[in-house]
N, C-alpha and C positions, 0 to 999 in steps of 0.2 A: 303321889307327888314324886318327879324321878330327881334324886340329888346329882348333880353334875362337880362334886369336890375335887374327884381324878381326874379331868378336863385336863387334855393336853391341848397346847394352842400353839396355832403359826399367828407370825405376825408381820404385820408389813404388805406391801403389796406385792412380792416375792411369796407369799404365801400360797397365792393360789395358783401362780401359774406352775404348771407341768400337772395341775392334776386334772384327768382327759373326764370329758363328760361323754354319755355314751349311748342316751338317749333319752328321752324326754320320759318316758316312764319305766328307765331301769331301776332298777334295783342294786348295780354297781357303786360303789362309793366312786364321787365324783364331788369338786366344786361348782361347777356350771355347768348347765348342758348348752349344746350347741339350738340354736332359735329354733321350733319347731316341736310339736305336742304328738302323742298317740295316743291310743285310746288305753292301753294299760296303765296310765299315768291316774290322778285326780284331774281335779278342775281347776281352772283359774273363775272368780267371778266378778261382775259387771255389777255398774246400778246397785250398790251395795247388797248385792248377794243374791239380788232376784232374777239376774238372768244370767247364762252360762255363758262361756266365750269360750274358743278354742285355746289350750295351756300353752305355755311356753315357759321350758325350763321350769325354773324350781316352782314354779305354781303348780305344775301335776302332781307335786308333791303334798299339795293343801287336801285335807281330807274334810266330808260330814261329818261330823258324830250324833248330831239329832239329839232332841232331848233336852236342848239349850247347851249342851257344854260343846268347847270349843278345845286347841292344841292351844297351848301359851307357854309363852316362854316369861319368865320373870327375874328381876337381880338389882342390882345397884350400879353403878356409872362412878367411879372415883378418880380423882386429880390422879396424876401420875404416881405420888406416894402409896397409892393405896387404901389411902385412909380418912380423906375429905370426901363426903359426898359431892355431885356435879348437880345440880339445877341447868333444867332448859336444855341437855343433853339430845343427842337424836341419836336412835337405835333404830337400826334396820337389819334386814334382810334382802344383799342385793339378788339382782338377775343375771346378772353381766360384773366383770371388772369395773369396779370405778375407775374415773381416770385423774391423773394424775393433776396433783392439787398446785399452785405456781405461786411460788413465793413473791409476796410484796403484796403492795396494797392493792386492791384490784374492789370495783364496787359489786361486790357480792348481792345475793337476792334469796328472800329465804324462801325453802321449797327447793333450791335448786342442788342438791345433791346426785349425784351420778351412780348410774347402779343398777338402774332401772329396778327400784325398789320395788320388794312381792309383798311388803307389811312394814310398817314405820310405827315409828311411837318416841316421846318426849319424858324424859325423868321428871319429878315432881319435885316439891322443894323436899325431900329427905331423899334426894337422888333415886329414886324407886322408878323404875320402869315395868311394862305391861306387853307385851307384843304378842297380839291375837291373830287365830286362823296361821299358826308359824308353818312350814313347809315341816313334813315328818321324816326322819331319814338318817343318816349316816353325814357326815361331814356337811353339817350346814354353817354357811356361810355370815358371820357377823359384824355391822358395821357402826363402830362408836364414833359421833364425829361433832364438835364444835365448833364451829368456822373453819381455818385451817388444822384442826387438832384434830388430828384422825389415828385410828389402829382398825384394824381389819384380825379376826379371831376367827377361829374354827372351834363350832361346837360336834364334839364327835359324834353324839345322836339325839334325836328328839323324838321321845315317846308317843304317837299321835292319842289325841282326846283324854289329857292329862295337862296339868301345869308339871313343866320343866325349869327350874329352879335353879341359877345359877348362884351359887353362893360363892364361889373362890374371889375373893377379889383381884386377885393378880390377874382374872382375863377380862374384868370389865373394868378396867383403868386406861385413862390414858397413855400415851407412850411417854416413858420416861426420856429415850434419845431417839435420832434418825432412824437407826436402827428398829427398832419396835415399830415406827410409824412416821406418821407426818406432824410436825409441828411447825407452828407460824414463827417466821425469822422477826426476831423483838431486839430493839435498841435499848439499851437501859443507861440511862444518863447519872451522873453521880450527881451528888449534892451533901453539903456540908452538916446541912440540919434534917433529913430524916434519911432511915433505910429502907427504903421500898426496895432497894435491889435483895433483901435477906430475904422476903416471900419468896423470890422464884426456886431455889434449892429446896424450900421448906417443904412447898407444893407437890418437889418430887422430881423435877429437871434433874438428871445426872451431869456430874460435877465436868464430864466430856463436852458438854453441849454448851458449856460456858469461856470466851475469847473475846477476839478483837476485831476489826473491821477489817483488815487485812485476812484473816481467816476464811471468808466469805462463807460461801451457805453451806460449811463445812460444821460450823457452828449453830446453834439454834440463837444464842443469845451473846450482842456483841456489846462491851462495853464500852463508852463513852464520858469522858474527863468534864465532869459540871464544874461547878464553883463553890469552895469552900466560905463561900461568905465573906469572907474578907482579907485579900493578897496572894489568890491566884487559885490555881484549880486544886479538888483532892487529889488523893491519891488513889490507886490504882491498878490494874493488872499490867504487866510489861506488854509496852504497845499501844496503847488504848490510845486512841486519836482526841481532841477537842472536841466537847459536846458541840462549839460555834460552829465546827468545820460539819457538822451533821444538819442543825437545826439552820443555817442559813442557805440549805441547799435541799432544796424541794424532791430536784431527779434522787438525788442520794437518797432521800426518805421515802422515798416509794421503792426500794430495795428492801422495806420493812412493811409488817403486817401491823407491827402496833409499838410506839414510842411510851417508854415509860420515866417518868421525869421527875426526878427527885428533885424536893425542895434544896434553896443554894441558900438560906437564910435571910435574905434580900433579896431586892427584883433582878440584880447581876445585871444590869442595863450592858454592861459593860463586852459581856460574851451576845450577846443578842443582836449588834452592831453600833450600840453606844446611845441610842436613844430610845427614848417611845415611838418611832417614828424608823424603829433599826428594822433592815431586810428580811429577818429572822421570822418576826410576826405574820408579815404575807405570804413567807414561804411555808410555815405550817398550815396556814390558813388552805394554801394550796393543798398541802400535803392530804388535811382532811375533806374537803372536796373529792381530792383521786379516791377516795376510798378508805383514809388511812385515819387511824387508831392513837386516842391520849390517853396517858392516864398520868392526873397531875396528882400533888398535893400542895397545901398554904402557898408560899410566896410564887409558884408557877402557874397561879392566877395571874398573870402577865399575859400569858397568851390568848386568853377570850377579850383581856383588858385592853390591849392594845393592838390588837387586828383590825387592818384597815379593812377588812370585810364589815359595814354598817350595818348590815341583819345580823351577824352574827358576835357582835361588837353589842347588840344591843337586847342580845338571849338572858343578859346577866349585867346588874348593876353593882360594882362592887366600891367600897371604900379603900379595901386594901391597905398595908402597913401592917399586916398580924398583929390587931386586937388580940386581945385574950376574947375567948367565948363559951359562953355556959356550957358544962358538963353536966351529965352525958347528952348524948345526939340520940334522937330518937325515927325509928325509922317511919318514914311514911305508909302507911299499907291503904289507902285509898284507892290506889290501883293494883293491877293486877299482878304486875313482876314486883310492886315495893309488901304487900301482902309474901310472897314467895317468899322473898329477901329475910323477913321475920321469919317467918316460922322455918326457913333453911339456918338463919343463926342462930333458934332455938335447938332443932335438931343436930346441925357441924358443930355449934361451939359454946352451946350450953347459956346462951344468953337470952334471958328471959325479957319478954315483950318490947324485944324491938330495940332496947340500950342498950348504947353502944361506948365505951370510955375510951377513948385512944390515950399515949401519951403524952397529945397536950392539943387541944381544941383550938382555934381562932376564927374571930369575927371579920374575916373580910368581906363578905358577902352580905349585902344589904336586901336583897331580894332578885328574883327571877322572872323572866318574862314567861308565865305559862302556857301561852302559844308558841313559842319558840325552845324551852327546855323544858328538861322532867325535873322535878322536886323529888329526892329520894330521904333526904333526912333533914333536921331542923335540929337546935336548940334553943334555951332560952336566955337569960340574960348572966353575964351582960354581952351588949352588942348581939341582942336574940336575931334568929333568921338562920336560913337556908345553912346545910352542912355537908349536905353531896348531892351533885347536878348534876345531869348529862345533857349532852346537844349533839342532835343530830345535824349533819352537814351534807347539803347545802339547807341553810333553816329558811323555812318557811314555803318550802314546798313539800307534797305530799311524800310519806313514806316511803311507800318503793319507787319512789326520785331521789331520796338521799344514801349516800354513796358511804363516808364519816362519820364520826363518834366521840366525841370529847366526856373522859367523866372526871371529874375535881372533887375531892374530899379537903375540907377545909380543915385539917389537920395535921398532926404528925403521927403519923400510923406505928412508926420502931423509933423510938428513942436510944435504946439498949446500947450499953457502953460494953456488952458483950458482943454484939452484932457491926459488921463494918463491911464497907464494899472497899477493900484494898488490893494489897497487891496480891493477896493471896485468896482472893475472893473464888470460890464459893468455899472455901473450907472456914473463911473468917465469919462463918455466920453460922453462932455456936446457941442460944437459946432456941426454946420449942416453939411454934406458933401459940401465938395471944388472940382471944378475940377479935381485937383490932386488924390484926391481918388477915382473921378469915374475912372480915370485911373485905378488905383489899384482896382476897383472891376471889370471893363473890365478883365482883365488877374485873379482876384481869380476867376471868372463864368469859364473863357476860361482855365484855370487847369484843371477845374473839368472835363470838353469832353474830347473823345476822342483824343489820339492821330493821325496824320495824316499830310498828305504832306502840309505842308504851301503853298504851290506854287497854289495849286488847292482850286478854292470853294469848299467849305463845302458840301457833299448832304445827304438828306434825305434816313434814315433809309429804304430799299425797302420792297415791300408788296408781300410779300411769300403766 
């Protein structure tokens, strides 16, 4: 087994260019070669292995070893800290630059990574990856990527017909800032009664990538002024515009990959445009249509609630008013990613079979329509039923037809009177990650992917 601990790494997409490739089967340290195979090179193969094809680029670099053993590369996938495992991850090995990733909501497809990938492969729920038949060589090329969450690494060599083993965590994490890589531009909305905005620092975002709507895609993450519940909005970073002035304007939210929407303590009818019936609702509604990303908790049950879209108004019956609701929430593993989901928060956060306790539970949620949404967690009584949802948008047509992603945890994830999104936000958010939020950064990762049939494992992007 070769350890890769001294791993020096480039990152970014500035990583690879100036380094010259120099023929399809040199032996020159290069990142890409230019399109075209020789016969000093390996093989590329076809028809999973049975028939040869002419190489190109880093596939002359794939070797036999006969005997059953193959080259692999092996390691973990971690949130930008370092330190959380990543489920549902894609690791490759491209052929070409990827190209360049375009912020905002756009309806992505899974499989479709750029790269012209030579080998793929997907982390498991303890973030473990596997990548077979790897190209053998001096500077090979590595690509981490979650929807828009991408870093691009250089592994300095790969020992052929051996597992190569990356242990450093610091080359297989996500990018912490722009710098490092690509990350999806996210709106984080305030609210009076939980902290969802204290996950994103926690995760690992540097404290640079956090501003205002005026900043534009200078920042990764802009804030926006929700409702403290009662007498006007919280507080804030200097600048931060009205959450209203965001969520009742469709174009503006498709400047975003994923809206995250902290509870206001009440339904805030008041910022939404004054009714059940206010512009706010059909403009998200739009919003996730184009392609584009929720992530609610308790009283922001508003927006499945009161969407004049009627299919998707009718994925989820709720009662609403934040009942209290039985603790803990228990996950579903019936299917295949709510299975992952447990045994990834057995592995990230030490929570045994599947319970889950947040800071404080609610019963709004009566039931689900399960042709139309997923069922992820439940509690029991009192006010028993469903405790995180997701819906695909547009609902009720086939998978790769839908573009959108709504997921809702009927609770409060951060209570924490040490935790706050103010003015001095991200340094105001002083406690460790709990349980609860590895929860909540489980489903912010799993936004960011692809959409796709919940019912079915996850697979790896194929090699074209």
């Amino acid at each position: 087994m070769k350890s890769t601990h001294a791993l020096s790494l480039l990152a970014g997409l500035g990583a690879f260019i100036g380094l010259v490739a120099i023929g399809c089967g040199s032996k020159e340290t290069r990142i890409f070669d230019d399109p075209g195979g020789n016969d000093e090179g390996g093989f590329g193969f076809a028809d999973g292995g049975d028939a040869k094809k002419a190489c190109v680029g880093r596939q002359c670099d794939q070797v036999e070893c006969g005997g059953g053993v193959e080259t692999t590369l092996t390691g973990k996938v971690y949130a930008p800290n370092g330190r959380l495992p990543l489920y549902n991850a894609i690791v490759y090995v491209p052929n070409s630059q990827p190209e360049e990733l375009v912020k905002g909501a756009t309806c992505d497809k899974c499989g479709a990574v750029t790269g012209d990938p030579v080998v793929t492969a997907l982390t498991d729920a303890t973030g473990s990856f596997e990548l077979r038949n790897v190209p053998v060589g001096k500077d090979v090329p590595l690509v981490i990527q979650i929807g828009k969450w991408r870093r691009q690494v250089v592994i300095p060599e790969i020992d052929r017909c051996t597992e190569n083993k990356v242990s450093d965590p610091e080359l297989t994490r996500l990018p912490k800032s722009q710098s490092e890589g690509d990350m999806p531009q996210i709106a984080l909305t305030t609210g009076g009664c939980d902290k969802l905005g204290c996950m994103l620092p926690k995760v690992g975002i540097d404290p640079s990538e956090f501003g205002v709507e005026g900043d534009g895609p200078s920042k990764a993450v802009h804030v926006y002024l929700g409702s403290a519940g009662f007498g006007g909005p919280t507080a804030g970073p200097p600048g931060a515009a009205l959450a209203e002035t965001l969520w009742q304007d469709t174009t503006k939210m498709m400047n975003y990959d994923m809206l995250i929407l902290s509870c206001e303590c009440t339904e805030s009818l008041q910022n939404k445009g004054g009714s059940v019936n206010g512009p706010a609702f059909g403009a998200v509604t739009d919003y996730l249509k184009g392609g584009g990303r929720i992530f609610t908790t308790d009283f922001m049950y508003t927006w499945y609630r009161y969407s004049p879209d009627a299919d998707f108004k009718s994925a989820t019956n709720l009662r609403g008013g934040a009942p209290g609701g039985g603790s803990p929430m228990t996950i579903d593993t019936s299917f295949p990613k709510g299975q992952a989901l447990s045994d990834w928060l057995a592995s990230a956060a030490n929570v045994v079979g599947g319970r889950v306790t947040p800071d404080a539970m609610y019963g709004n949620v009566i039931s689900i329509d399960p042709a139309k949404s997923q069922h992820w967690a439940s509690s029991g009584t009192p006010n028993a039923g469903p405790r995180v949802f997701s819906v695909n948008v547009p609902v009720g047509v086939p998978a790769d037809q839908q573009c959108g992603k709504g997921v809702h945890i009927d609770a409060h994830v951060n209570n924490d009177f040490n935790d706050d999104v103010n003015a001095q936000y991200p340094a105001s958010c002083k406690t460790p990650m709990k349980p609860a939020e590895s929860l909540l950064a489980f489903f912010f990762f799993d936004l960011a992917s692809c959409i796709q049939n919940e019912g079915e494992p996850p697979k790896p992007p194929p090699v074209k």
